[in-house]
N, C-alpha and C positions, 0 to 999 in steps of 0.2 A: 408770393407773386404767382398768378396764374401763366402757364408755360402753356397752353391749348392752344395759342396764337402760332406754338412752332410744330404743328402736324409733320407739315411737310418735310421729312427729313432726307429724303434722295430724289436727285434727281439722273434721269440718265441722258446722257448728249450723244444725239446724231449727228455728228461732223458736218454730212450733208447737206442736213437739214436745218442746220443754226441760223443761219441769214434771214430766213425766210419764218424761221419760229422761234425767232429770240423774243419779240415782243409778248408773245403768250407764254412764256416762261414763269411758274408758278411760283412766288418770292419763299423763301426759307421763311421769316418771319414778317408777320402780316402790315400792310402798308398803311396810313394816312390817306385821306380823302385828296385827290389829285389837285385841288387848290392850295391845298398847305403847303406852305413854306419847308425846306428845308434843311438842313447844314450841308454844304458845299463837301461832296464825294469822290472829285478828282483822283485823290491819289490811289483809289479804292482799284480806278480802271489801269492806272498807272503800274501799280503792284502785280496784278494780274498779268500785265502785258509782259510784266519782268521776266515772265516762265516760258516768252516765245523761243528763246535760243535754244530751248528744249528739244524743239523739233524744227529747227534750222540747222544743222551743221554737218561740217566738212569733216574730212579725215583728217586725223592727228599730225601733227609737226612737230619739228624740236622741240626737246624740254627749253622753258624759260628759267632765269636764275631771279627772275622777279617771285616776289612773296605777295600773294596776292591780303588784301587787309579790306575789312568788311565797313572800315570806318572813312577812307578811302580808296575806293573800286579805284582799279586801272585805267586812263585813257586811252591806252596804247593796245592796238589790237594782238592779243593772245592764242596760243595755239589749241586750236579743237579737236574735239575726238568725236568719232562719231555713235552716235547712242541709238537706241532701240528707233525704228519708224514711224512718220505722225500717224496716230491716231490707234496707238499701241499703248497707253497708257489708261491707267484709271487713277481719278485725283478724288482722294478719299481727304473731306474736312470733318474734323470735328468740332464742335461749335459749343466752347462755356458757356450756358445759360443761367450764370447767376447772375443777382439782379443788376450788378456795376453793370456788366456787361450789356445792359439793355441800351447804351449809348451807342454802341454800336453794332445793333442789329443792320441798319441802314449800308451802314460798311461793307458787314457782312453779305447782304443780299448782292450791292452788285458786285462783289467781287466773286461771287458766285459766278452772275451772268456771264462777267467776263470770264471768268475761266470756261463758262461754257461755251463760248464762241471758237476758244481759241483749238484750231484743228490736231491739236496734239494730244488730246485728252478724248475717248471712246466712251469712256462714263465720266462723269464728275457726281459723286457722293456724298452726303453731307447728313450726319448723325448730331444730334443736338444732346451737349452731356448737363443733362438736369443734375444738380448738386442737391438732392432730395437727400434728408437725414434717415438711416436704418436702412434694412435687409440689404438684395442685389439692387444695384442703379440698372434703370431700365434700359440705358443704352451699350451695358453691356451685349446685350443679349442681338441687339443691333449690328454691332463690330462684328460677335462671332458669324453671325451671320453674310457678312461680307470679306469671312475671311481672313483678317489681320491676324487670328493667331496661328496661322501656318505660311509656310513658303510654300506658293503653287507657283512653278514654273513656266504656266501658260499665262498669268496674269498679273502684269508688273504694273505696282503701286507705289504713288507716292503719296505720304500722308501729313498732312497738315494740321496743327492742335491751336484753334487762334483761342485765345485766353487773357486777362489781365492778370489774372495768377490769384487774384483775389478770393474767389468760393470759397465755402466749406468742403470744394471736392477736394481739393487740395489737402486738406486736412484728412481725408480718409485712404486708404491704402491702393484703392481700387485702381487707380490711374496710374500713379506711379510704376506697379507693375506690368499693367498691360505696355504704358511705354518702354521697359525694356524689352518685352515677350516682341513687339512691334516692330522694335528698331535689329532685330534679332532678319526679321525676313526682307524690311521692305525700308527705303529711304523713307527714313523721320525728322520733322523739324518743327519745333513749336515756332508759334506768329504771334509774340507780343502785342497787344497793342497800346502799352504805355511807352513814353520814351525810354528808352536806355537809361536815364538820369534814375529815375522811379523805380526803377526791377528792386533793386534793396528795398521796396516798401513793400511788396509783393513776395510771393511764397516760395517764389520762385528765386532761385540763387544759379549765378552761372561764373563761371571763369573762361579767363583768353585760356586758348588752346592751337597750337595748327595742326590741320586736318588736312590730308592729302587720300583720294580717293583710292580706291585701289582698280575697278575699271567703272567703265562709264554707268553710273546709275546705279552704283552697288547699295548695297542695304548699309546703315551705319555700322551693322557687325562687320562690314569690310572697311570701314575707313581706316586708315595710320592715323595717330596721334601723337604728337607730343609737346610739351609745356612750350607757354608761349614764349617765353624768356630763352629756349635753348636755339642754337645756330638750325638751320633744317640739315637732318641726316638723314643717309638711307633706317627705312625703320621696315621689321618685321609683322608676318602675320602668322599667327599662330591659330589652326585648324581645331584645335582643341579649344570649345569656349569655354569649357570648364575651367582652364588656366587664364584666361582674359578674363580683364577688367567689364564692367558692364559698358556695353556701346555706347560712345559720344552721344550726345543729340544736340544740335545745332538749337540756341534760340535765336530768333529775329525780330529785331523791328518792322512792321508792319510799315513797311519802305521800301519804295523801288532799287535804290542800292543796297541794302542788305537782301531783298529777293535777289537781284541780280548776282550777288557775292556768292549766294546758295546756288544759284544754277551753275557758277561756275568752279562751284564744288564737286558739281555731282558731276562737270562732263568733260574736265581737264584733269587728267589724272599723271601730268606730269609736272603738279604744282602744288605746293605747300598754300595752305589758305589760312589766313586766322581770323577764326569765329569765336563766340560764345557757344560754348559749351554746358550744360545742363549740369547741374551740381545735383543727385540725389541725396538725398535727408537719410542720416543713419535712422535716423527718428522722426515721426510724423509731427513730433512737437518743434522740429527746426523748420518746418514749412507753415508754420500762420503767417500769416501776412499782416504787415505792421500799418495796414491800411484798413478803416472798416467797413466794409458793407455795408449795406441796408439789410436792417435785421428785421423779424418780425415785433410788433413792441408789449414791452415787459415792463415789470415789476425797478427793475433797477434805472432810474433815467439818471444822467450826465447833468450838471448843472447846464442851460442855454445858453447863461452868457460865457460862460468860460468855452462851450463849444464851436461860438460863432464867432468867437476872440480870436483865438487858437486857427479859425479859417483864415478870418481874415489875415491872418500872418504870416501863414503858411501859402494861401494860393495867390496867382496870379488875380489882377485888378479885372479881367475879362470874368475870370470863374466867381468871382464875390459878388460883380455887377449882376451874371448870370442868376447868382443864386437869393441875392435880391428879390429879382423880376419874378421868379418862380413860386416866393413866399406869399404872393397874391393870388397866387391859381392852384385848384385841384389836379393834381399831376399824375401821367402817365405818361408813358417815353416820348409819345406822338406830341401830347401837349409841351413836354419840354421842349422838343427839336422847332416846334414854330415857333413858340416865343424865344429863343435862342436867334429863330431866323429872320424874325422881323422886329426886333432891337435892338440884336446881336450879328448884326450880318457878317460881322468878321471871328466871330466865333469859331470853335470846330473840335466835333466828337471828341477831342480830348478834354476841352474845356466841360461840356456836360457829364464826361466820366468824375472830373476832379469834383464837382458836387455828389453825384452819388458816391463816392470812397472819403466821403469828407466829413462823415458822421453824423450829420447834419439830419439824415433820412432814414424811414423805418419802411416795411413794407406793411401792405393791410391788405385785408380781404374785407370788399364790401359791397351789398346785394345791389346788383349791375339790374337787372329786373333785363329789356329785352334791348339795352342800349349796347351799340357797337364797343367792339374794345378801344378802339381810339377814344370814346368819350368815358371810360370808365376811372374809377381813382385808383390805383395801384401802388402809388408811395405817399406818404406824409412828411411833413416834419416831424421831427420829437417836439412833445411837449413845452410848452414856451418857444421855440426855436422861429414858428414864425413869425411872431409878435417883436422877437428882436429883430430879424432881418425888416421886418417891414418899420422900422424905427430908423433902418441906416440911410432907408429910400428918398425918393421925391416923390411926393403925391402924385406930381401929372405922369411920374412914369408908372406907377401903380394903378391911375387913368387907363394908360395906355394897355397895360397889359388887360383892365377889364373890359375895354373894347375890343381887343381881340377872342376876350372870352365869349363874350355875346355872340361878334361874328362867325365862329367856329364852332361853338358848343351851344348856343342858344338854338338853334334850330333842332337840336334834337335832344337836348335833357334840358326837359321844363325848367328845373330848380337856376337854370341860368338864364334861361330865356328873357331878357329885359335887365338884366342884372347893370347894364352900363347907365340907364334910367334909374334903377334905385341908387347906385352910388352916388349920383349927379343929384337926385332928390330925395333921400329916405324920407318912407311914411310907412307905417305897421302896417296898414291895408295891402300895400306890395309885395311882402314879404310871401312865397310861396308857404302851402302846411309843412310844416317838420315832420318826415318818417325816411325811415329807415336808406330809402333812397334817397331822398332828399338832403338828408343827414351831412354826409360828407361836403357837398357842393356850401351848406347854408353855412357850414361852419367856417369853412375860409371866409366863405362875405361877411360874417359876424367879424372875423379880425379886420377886413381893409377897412371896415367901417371906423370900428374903435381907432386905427392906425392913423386915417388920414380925419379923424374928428378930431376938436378943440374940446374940452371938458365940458361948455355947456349949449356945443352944436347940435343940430339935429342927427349927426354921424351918430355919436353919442349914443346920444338920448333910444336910436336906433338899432346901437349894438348893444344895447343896455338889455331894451327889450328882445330881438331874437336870442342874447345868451339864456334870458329868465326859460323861452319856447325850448331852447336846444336841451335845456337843463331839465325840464317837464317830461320832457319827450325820451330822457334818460332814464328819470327817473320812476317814467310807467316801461320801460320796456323793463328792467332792472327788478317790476314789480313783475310782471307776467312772465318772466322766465324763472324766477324763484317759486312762482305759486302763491295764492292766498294763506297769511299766515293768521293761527287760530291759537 
């Protein structure tokens, strides 16, 4: 998957200046044409807003004998402490960009925005961790540059890791170290964004714990800890890390009560909390995630139908409809979130994750020529996969979705332009030339054709002929990249 869509990795926020220059705020990752539909973002501003109490509060009160629980926050109003000044902080995210995670770039972006309105935050930063295989990850070199591996006393950070847990970063050493080296200077807390229920499919492993801050805002190397099962006692801290365990790190659901629960971690520090806690891997091989990606595709493929089986029975009725609708269209994140959002209106970024981790999808690289990234192809099905999906459908919704392919993509990649006209009437004269660009787009319309013909329709008779073109057209490129043989 090409990552050049997420240049933009910092941004810096003038407290002053946000009202007035939130709308030209540059998005982390690159947007859809402002007609497109797209999955409903609410909780995105919700979540964000959770981190107001940050720099709202009063001077400390009595200890409570309340135990504050992450699964049900408090109704009852609780004693505060008072924490560093608005507009004293720096909100450093780091952003998984592997490809599951392309569900929720959208997420990502505004919850950006919002944190950058919100007047507590002097910078908000935002480093994007490419899960690139071999040497150093590029975003190392990012973090050191902002810091994170030292405590500077003029500059108090809080850092955020939003992730499915799904990558191959996960898999390599690189993060799991820097997150203790992190949690060492500065408050850390990963930001799930699978539900709770999920985390066990993910790389990521955590345990109840309670956590009691030691003062307001302290790094996780000052938090108290202990098993969630025991009564709350007074607990020690010991000044020597060599003798301590490595720092808590709080993980969270990407939820205004679980943010909430975190803020009130970090600014009552005469209350035991229970969160989830970060389990580190003695070994990198306890951290794969029993979920798949979208891989690049290979040599070894999965049977189709036993893949599409296996969804169907595993996901929800919304993610199977989703994935469905999808097997008719050339896909990229943009084209999934519109048709998600205009036959899926009750859909939401969790449902478009559950098809990318659902094995169903591979990534590809394939020649874009001078077309925008929203109209470009960037996943596939595996082999067979969409011929079955498109078996489980209703033609007029497989209609539907190529109407919206015309309206959206036809105006600017030829190979679709009129595409709602051939389905409605195939003829070989319609059919755009096959190359290399074209490639991708023709071969999905080669399957709806096959999909929604009868054996001796014009569908058919149609897909018959563009497979004989697509096959021709493999098999001279297949000739001129090998060479004339003699």
């Amino acid at each position: 998957m090409n990552h050049s869509e997420s240049r933009t990795w910092h941004i810096t926020a003038a407290p002053a200046e946000v009202s007035a220059g939130l709308a030209g705020i540059a998005p982390v990752f690159s947007v859809a044409p402002a007609k497109w539909r797209a999955l409903p973002l609410d909780y995105a501003d919700a979540c964000a807003k959770a981190l107001t109490d940050l720099s709202s509060l009063s001077p400390g009160a009595a200890p409570s004998p309340t135990t504050l629980d992450a699964y049900a926050p408090p109704s009852e109003p609780v004693p505060q402490a008072q924490l560093a000044a608005p507009a004293d902080w720096e909100l450093i995210l780091l952003v998984d960009t592997g490809p599951s995670m392309s569900a929720w770039y959208p997420t990502v972006n505004r919850f950006v925005a919002c944190a950058y309105e919100l007047p507590l935050f002097r910078h908000v930063r935002v480093v994007t961790i490419d899960p690139a295989p071999g040497g150093c990850p590029q975003w190392q070199s990012k973090v050191e540059a902002l810091g994170l591996n030292t405590r500077n006393t003029r500059s108090r950070k809080i850092v955020f890791i939003i992730t499915d847990g799904v990558s191959s970063t996960w898999k390599r050493p690189e993060l799991w170290q820097c997150m203790q080296q992190w949690a060492q200077h500065y408050p850390l807390a990963v930001l799930h964004v699978l539900p709770y229920q999920s985390w066990h499919l993910s790389a990521i492993r955590t345990e109840p714990q309670k956590l009691r801050s030691h003062s307001a805002g302290c790094p996780n190397s000052r938090l108290l800890a202990q098993p969630s099962s025991s009564d709350p006692e007074p607990a020690l801290l010991v000044d020597d890390a060599s003798n301590v365990p490595a720092p808590p790190i709080p993980v969270l659901e990407l939820r205004k009560a679980w943010l909430e629960q975190w803020v009130q971690l970090m600014v009552f520090n005469t209350q035991w909390a229970r969160q989830q806690v970060l389990v580190v891997p003695q070994h990198l091989a306890n951290s794969i995630a029993h979920v798949p990606a979208p891989a690049a595709a290979g040599d070894n493929q999965p049977d189709p139908s036993r893949i599409v089986a296996g969804f169907r029975t595993a996901a929800s009725d919304t993610s199977f409809k989703l994935a469905v609708a999808l097997a008719a269209a050339p896909l990229n994140r943009h084209v999934m979130q519109m048709i998600a959002a205009e036959l899926l209106p009750w859909a939401s970024p969790r449902d478009l994750s559950a098809v990318l981790t659902s094995g169903l999808l591979q990534t590809v690289a394939t020649t874009t020529g001078q077309l925008p990234e929203w109209a470009t192809v960037t996943f596939d099905f595996r082999p067979g996969v969409r011929q079955r999906l498109l078996e489980q459908g209703e033609s007029v919704d497989t209609r539907k979705v190529v109407t919206l392919l015309d309206t959206h993509l036809g105006p600017v990649v030829d190979a679709v332009q009129g595409v709602s006209q051939r389905i409605q009437s195939p003829s070989a004269d319609r059919f755009p030339k096959v190359s290399d660009e074209t490639l991708p787009f023709l071969t999905v319309e080669c399957d709806v054709l096959a999909a929604i013909g009868t054996p001796d329709s014009p569908h058919r008779e149609a897909a018959d002929l563009l497979t004989e073109r697509i096959a021709a057209h493999r098999a001279a490129s297949l000739t001129a990249a090998n060479g004339p043989q003699g």
